[in-house]
Backbone bond lengths (Angstrom), bond angles and torsions (degrees), N, CA, C in turn:
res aa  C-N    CA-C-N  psi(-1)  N-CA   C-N-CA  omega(-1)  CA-C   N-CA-C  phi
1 X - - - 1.460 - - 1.512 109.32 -
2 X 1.122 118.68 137.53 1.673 136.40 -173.71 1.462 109.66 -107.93
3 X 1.074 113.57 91.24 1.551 95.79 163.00 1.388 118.63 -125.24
4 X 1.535 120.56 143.91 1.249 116.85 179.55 1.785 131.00 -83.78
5 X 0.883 124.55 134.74 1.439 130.60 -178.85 1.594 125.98 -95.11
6 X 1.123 149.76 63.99 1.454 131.72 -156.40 1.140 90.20 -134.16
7 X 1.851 112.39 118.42 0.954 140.62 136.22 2.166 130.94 -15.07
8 X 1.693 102.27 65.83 1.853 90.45 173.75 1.134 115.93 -62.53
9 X 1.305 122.28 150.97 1.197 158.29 154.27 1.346 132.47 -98.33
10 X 1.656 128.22 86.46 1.235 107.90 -154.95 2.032 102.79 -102.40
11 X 1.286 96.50 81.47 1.592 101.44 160.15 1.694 130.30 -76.64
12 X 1.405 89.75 138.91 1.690 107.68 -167.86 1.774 89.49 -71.71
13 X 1.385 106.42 130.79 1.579 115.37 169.43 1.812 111.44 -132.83
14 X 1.355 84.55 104.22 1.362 99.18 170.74 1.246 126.79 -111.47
15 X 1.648 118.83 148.04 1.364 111.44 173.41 1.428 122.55 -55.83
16 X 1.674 126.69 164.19 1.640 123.43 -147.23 1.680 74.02 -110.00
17 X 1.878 103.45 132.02 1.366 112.35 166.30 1.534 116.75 -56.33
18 X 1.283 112.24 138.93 1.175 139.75 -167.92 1.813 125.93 45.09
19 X 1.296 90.93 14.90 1.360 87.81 151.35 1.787 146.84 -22.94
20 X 1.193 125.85 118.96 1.673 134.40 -163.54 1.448 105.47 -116.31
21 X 1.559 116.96 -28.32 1.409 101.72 -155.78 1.407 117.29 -67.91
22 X 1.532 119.59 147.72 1.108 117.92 -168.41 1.892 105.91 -67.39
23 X 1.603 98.62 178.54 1.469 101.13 170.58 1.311 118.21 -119.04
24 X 1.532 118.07 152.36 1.648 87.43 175.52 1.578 95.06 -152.56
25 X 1.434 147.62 -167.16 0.837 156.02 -87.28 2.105 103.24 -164.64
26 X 1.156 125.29 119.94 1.528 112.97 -163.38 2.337 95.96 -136.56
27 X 0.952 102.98 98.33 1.908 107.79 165.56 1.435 81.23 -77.28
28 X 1.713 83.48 173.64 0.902 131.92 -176.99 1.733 133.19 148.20
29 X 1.325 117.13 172.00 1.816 109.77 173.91 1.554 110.44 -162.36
30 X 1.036 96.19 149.15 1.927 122.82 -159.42 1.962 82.50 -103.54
31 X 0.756 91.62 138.63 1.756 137.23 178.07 1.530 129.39 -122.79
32 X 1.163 124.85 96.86 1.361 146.27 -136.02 1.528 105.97 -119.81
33 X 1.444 128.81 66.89 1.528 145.09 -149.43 1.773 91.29 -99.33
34 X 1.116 114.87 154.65 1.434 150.21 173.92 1.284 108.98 31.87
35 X 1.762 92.93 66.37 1.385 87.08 -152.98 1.735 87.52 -104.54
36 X 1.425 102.32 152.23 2.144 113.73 -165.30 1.504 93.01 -71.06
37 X 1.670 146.03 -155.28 1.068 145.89 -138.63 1.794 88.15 -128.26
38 X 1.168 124.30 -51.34 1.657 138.90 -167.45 1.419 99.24 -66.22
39 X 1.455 119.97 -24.74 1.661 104.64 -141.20 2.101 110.72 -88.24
40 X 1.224 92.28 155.30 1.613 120.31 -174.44 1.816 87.84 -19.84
41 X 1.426 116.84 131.80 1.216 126.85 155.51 1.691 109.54 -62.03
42 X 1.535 124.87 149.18 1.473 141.32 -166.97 1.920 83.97 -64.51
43 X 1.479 120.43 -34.46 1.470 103.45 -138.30 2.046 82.73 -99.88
44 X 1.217 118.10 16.05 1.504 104.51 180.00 1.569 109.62 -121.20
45 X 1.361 109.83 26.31 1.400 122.44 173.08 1.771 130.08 -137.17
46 X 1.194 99.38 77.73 1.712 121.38 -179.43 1.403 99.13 -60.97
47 X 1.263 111.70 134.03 1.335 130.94 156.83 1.531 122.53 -121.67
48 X 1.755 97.59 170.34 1.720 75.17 -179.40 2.058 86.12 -143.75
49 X 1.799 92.59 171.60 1.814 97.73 163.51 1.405 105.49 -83.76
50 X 0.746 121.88 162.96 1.853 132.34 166.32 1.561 87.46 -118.25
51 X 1.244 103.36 149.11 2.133 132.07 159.71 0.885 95.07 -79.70
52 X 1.506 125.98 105.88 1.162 107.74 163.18 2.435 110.20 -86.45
53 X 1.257 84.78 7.35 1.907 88.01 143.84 1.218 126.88 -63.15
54 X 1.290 80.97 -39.83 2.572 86.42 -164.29 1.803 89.63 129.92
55 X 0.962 96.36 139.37 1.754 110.62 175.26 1.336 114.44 144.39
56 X 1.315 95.39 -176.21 1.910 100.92 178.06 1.605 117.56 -65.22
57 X 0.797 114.05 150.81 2.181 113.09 167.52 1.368 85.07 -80.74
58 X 1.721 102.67 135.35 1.394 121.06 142.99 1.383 123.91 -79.89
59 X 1.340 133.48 125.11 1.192 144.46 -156.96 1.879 111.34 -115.72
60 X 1.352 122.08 111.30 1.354 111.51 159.34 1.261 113.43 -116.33
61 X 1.361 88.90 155.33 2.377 97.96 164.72 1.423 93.02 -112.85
62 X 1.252 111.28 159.19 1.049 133.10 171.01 1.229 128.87 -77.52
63 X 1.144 159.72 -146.80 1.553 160.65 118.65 1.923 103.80 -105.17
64 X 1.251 105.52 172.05 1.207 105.75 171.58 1.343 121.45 -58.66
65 X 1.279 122.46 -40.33 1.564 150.18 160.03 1.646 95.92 -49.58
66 X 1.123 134.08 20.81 1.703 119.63 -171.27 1.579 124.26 25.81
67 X 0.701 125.43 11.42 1.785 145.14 152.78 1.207 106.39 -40.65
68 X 1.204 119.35 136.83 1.535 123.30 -157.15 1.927 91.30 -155.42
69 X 1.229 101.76 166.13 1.461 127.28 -173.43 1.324 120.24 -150.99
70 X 1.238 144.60 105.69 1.693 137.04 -159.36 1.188 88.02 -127.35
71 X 1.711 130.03 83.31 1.665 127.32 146.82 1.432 142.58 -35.88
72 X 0.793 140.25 136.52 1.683 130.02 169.13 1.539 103.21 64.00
73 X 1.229 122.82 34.76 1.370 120.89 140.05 1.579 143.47 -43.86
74 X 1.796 118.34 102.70 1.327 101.90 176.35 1.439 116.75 -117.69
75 X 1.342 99.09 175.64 1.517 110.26 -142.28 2.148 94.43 -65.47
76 X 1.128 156.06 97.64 1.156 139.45 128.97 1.600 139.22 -130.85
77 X 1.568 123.54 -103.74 1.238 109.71 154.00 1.870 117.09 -126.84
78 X 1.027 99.64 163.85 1.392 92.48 -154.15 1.907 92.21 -137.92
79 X 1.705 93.65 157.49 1.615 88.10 175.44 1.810 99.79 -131.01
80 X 1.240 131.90 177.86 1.694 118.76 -174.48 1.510 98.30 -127.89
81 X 1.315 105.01 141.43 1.608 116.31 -171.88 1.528 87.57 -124.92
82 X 1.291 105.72 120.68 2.046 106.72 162.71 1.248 88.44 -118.56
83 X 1.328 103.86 153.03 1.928 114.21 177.53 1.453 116.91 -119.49
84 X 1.399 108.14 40.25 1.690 120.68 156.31 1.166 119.36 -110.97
85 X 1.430 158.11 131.08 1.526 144.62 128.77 1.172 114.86 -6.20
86 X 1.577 124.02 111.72 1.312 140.28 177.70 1.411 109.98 -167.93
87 X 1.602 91.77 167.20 1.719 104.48 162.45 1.278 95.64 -111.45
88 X 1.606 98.22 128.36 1.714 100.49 152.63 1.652 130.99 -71.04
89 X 1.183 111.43 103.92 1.497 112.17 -168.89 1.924 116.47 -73.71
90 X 1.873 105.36 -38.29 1.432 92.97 170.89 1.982 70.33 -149.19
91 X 1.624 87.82 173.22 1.133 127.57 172.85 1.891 127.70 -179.01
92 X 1.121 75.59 112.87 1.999 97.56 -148.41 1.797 93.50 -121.88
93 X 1.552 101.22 155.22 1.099 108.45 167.10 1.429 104.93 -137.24
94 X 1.770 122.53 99.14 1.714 131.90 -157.07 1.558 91.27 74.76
95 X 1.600 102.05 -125.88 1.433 147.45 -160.83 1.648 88.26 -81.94
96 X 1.018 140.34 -14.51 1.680 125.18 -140.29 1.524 101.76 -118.39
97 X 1.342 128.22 111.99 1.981 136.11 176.02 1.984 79.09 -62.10
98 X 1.417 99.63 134.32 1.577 107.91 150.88 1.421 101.25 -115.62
99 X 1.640 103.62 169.87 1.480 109.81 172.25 1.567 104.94 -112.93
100 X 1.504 93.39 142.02 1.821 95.97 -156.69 2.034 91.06 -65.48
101 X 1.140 121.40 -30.47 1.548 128.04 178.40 1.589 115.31 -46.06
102 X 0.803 121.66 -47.35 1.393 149.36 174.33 1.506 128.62 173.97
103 X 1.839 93.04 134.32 1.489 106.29 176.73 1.555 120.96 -126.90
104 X 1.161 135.47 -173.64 1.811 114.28 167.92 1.626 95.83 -136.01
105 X 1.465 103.59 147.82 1.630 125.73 -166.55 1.490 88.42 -118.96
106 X 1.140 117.02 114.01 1.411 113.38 125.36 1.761 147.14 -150.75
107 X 1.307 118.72 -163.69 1.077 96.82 -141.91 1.393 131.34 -80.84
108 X 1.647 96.17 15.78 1.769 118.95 -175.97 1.242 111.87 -105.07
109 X 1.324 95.39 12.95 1.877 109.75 173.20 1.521 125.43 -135.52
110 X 1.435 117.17 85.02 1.396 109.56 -156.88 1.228 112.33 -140.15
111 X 1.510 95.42 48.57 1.877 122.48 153.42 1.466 107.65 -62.20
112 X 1.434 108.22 134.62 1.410 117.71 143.88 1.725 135.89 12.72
113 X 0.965 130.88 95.99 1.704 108.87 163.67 1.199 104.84 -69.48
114 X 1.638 110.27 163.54 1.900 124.83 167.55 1.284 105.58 -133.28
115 X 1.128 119.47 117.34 1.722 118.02 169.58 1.284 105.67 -132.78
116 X 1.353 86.23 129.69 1.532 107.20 -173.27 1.581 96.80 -129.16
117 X 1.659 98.61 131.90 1.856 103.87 177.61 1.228 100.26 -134.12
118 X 1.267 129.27 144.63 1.586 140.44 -178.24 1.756 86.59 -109.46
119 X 1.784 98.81 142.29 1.742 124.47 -175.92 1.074 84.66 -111.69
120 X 1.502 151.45 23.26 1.656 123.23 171.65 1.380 89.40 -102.69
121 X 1.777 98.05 167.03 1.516 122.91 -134.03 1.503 93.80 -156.08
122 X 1.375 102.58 166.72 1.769 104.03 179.96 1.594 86.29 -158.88
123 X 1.207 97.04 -179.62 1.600 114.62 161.35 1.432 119.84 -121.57
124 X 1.369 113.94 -177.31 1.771 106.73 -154.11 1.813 69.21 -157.83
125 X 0.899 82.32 123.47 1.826 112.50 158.85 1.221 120.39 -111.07
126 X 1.075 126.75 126.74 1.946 133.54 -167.60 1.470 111.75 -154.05
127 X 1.589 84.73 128.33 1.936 104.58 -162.04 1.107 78.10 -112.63
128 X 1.672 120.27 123.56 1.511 139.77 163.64 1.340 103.01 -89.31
129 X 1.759 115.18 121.08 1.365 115.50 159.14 1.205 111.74 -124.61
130 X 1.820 101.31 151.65 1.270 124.04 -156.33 1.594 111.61 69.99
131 X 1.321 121.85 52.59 1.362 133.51 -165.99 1.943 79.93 -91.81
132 X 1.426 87.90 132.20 1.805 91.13 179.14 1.614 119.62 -69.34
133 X 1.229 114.48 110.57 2.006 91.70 -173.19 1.267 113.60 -87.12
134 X 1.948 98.72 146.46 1.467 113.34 -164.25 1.151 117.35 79.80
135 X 1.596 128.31 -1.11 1.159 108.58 175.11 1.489 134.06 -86.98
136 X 1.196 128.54 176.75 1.709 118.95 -156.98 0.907 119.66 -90.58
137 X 1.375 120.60 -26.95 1.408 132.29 -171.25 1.389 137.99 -148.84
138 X 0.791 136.94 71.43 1.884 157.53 -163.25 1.229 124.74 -118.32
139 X 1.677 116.12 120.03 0.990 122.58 -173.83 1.497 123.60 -140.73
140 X 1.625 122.46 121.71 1.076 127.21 -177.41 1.803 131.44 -67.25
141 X 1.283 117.23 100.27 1.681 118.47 -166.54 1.196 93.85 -91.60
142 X 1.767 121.47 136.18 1.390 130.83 160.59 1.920 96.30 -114.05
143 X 1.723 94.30 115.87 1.622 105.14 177.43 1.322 112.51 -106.29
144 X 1.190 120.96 141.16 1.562 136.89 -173.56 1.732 101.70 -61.95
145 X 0.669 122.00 118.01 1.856 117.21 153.59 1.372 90.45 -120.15
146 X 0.891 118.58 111.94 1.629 132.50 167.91 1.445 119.45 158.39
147 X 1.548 128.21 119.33 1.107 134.42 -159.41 1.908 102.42 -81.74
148 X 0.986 112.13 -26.38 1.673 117.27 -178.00 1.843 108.14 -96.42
149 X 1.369 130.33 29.74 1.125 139.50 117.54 1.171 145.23 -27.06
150 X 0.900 163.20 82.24 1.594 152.48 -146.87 1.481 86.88 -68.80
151 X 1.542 112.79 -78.12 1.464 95.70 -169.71 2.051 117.70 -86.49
152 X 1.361 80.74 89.41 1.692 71.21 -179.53 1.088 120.77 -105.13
153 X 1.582 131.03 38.84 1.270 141.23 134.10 1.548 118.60 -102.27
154 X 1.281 118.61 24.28 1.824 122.94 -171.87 1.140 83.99 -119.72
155 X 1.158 112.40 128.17 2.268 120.82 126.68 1.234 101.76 -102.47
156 X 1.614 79.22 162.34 1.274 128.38 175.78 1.505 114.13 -92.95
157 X 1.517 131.86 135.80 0.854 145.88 177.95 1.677 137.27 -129.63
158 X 1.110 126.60 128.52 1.196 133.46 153.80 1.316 135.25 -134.24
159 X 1.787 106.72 151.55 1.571 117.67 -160.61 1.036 107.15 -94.76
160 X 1.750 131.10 117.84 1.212 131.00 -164.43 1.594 122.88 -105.09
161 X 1.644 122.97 146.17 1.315 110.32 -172.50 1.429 104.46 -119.20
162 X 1.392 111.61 -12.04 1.052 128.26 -175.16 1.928 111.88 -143.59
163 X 1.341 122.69 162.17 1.361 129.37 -155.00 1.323 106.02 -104.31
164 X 1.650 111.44 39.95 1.230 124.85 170.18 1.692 114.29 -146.50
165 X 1.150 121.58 125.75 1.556 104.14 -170.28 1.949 91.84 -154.54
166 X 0.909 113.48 -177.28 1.215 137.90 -163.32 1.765 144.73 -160.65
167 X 1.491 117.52 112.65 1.243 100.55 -134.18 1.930 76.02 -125.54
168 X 1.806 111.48 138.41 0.994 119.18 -149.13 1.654 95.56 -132.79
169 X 1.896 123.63 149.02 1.048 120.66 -170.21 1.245 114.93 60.60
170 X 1.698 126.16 38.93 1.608 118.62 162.08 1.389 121.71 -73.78
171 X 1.211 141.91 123.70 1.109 152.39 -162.90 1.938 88.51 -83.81
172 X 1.445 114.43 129.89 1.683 116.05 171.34 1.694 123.15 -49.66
173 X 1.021 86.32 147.41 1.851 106.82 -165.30 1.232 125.42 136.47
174 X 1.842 91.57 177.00 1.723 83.10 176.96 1.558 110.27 -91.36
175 X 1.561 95.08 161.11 2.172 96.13 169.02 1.598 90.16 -140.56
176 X 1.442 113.04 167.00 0.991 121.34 152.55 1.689 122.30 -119.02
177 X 1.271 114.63 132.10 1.886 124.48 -172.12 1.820 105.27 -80.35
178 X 1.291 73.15 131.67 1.719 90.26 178.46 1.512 104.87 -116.85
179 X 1.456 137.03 157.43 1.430 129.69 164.27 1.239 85.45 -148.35
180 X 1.361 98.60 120.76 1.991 107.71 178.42 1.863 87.52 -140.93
181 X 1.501 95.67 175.02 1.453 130.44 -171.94 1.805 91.86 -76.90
182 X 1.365 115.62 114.18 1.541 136.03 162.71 1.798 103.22 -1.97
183 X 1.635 98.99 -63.69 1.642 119.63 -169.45 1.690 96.16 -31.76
184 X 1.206 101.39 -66.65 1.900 115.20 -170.85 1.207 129.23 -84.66
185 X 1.526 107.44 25.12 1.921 129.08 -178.40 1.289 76.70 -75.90
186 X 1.422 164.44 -54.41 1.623 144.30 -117.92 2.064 88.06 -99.59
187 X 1.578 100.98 -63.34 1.410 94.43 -163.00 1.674 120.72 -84.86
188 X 1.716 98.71 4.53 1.793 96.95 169.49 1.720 97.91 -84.12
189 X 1.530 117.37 -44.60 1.281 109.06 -166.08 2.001 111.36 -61.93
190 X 1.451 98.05 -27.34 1.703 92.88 169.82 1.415 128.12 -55.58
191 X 1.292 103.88 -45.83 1.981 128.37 -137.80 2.275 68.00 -106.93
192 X 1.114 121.59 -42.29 1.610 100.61 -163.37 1.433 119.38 -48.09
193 X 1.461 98.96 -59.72 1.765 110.80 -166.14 1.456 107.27 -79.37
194 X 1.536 117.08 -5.07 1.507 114.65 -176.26 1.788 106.01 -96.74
195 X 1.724 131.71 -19.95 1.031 112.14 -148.05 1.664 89.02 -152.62
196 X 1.256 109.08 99.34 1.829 127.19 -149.71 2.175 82.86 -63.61
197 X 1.309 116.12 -30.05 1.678 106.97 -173.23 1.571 114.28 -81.90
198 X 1.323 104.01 -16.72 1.605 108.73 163.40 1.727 127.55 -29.61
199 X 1.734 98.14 84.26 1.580 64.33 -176.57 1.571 137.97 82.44
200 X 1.325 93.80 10.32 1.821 122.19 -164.07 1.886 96.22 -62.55
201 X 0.915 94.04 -69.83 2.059 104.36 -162.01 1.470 96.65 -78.64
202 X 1.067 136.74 -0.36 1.691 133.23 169.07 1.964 104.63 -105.14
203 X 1.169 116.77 -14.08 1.197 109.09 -165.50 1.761 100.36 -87.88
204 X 1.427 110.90 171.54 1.611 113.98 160.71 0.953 117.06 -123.62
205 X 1.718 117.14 125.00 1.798 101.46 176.79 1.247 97.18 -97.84
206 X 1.546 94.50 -176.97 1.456 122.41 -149.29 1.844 92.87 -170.88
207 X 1.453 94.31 129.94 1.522 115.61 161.77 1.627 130.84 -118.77
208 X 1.536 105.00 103.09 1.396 78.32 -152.57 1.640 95.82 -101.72
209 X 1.264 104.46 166.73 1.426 109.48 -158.84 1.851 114.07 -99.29
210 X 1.229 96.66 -8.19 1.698 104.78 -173.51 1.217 109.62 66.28
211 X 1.430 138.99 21.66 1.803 127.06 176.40 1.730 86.76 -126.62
212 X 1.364 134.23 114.30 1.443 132.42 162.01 1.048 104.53 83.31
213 X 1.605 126.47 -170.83 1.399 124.64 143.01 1.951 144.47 -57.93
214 X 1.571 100.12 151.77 1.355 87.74 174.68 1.312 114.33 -128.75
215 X 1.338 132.26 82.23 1.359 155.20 -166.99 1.981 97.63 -41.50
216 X 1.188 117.10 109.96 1.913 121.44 132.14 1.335 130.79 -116.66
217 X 1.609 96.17 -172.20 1.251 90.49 174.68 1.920 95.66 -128.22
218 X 1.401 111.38 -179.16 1.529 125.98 -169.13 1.130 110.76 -134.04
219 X 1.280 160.30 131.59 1.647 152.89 112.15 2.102 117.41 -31.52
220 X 1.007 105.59 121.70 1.162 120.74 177.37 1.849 91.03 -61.48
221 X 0.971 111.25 142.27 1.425 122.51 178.47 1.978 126.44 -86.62
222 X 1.059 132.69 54.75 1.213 106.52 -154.72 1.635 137.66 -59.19
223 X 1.126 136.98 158.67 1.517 130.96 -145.87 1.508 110.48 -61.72
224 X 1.166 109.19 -69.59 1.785 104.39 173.22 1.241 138.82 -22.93
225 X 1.845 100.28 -40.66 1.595 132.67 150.32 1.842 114.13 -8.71
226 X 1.864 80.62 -88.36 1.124 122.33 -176.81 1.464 108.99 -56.10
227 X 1.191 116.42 -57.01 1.486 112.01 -176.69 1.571 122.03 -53.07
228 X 1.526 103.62 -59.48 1.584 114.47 159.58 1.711 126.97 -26.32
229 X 1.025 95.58 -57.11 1.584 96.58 168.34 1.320 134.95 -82.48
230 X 1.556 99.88 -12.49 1.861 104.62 142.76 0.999 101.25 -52.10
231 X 1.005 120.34 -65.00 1.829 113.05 -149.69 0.746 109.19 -45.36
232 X 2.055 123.67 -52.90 1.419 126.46 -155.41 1.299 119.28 -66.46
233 X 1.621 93.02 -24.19 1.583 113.41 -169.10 1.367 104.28 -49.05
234 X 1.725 94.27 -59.35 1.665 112.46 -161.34 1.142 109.31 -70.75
235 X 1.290 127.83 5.05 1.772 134.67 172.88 1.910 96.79 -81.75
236 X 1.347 108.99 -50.73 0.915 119.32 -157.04 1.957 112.01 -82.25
237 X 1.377 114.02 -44.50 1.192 108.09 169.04 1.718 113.19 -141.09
238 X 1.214 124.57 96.57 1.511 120.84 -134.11 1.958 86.27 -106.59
239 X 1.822 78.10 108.78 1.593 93.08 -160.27 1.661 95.66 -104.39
240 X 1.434 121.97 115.59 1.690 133.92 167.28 1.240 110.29 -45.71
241 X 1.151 110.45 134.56 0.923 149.97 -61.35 1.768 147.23 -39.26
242 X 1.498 98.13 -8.50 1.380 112.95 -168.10 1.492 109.66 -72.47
243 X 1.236 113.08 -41.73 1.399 130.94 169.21 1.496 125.20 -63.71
244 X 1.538 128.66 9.12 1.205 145.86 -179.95 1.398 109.63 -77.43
245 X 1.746 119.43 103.01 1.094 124.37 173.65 1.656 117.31 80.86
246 X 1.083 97.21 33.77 1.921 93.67 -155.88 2.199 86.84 -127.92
C-alpha cells in the first residue's frame, strides 16, 4: 500500500509593496515519458511556479498537446511544483538546464519552457531492525533527497505491524527511510524533505532505480531520537503548526 504524506503549509502570499516590474508572457510544454497504459493524461495535471520572493503562484494547464501558457509573469526567482509522482528528466528554458529548486525568469528571456517527467516507478522493500515488539504504533517514512523529484517535499508512508513493509510506485531517485513512532509521522514528514541534516546519521538512504525491486534496510528510531530533532528542527525553520511550543 502507497500512501502519500506531504506536509501543507498554508502561507499568506502577497504581492511585494510597490512593485514595477513589468509582466510578460511564458510557452511552453510538459512531456509525459514512460508513461504505464492507465496513467493521468499530460492535460489533467496543472502545475504552477511559486516566488520564491513572496507573491502569487503562477498556474498552467496544459492542453492535451502538453502546451502550456504562464500569464502575468514577473521578472524573479521561481521554484516548479508538478502534482504527479515523477522524475524530472529535463527542464530547460531554450538552450538553458534550470533547476526545478530554483531558477530566475526574466523578462529579456522569453524562450520556451521544456518539461519533461518520467512515470516509471519501482518498489522499495524495507527490513526494519530493532522493530520494537508489541509496540502500538510504527510507521515507515520514505523522504525525497533529491531535487529532480516532482514531489520533493512529500513522503511516502506506511503503518507497520510487522518489521517488514513495502513501498510501491516509487518514482527514481534518492530518499532517505525513517521509522519513527506514528505520534511524529506529521513533523518528520515536514522538517525531512525540507532540511538535508534532519536526522542525517540515523536515516538510511536508498536509491531506487525504477526497474524491479530495490531491497534496504531501516533502524527503528527511538523516541528521544525523534523528539530531539524536532526541536532542532524548530530552531531552525519554525514550521506552523508543528513547531508550536516546542
Amino acid at each position: 500500500m502507497k500512501i502519500l504524506c506531504s506536509a501543507v503549509l498554508f502561507i499568506g502570499c502577497l504581492p511585494l509593496a510597490g512593485q514595477t516590474d513589468s509582466v510578460f508572457e511564458l510557452q511552453g510544454v510538459v512531456e509525459l515519458v514512460d508513461r504505464p497504459p492507465a496513467a493521468t493524461p499530460v492535460e489533467a495535471a496543472p502545475f504552477c511556479l511559486h516566488p520564491l520572493g513572496g507573491g502569487f503562484e503562477i498556474w498552467a494547464q496544459p492542453d492535451r498537446d502538453g502546451r502550456f501558457v504562464l500569464n502575468k509573469v514577473r521578472p524573479g526567482r521561481y521554484s516548479l511544483t508538478y502534482p504527479m509522482p515523477g522524475r524530472i528528466q529535463a527542464f530547460a528554458q531554450g538552450p538553458n538546464e534550470l533547476a526545478p529548486e530554483g531558477f530566475e525568469l526574466s523578462s529579456g528571456s522569453e524562450a520556451p519552457l521544456r518539461l519533461v517527467v518520467s512515470m516509471k516507478s519501482g518498489d522499495v522493500s524495507v527490513k526494519v531492525q530493532a522493530f520494537p515488539s508489541g509496540h502500538r504504533d510504527v510507521v515507515a517514512l520514505l523522504a525525497p533527497a533529491d531535487t529532480h523529484l516532482t514531489l520533493r517535499e512529500s513522503c511516502y508512508y506506511n503503518r507497520l505491524s510487522g518489521p517488514q513493509t513495502t513501498f510501491g510506485y516509487v518514482p527514481p531517485g534518492e530518499y532517505r527511510i525513517l521509522v519513527v513512532d506514528a505520534e511524529f509521522q506529521s513533523e518528520v514528514a515536514a522538517f525531512a524533505p525540507r532540511l538535508p541534516e534532519f536526522l542525517k546519521n540515523e536515516a538510511s538512504f536508498v536509491e531506487v532505480t525504477g526497474t524491479g525491486e530495490t531491497e534496504a534496510t531501516a533502524n527503528y528510531l527511538e523516541r528521544e531520537t525523534t523528539k530531539e530533532a524536532i526541536r532542532q528542527a524548530c530552531r531552525e525553520i519554525p514550521l506552523e503548526p508543528f513547531c508550536h511550543g516546542k
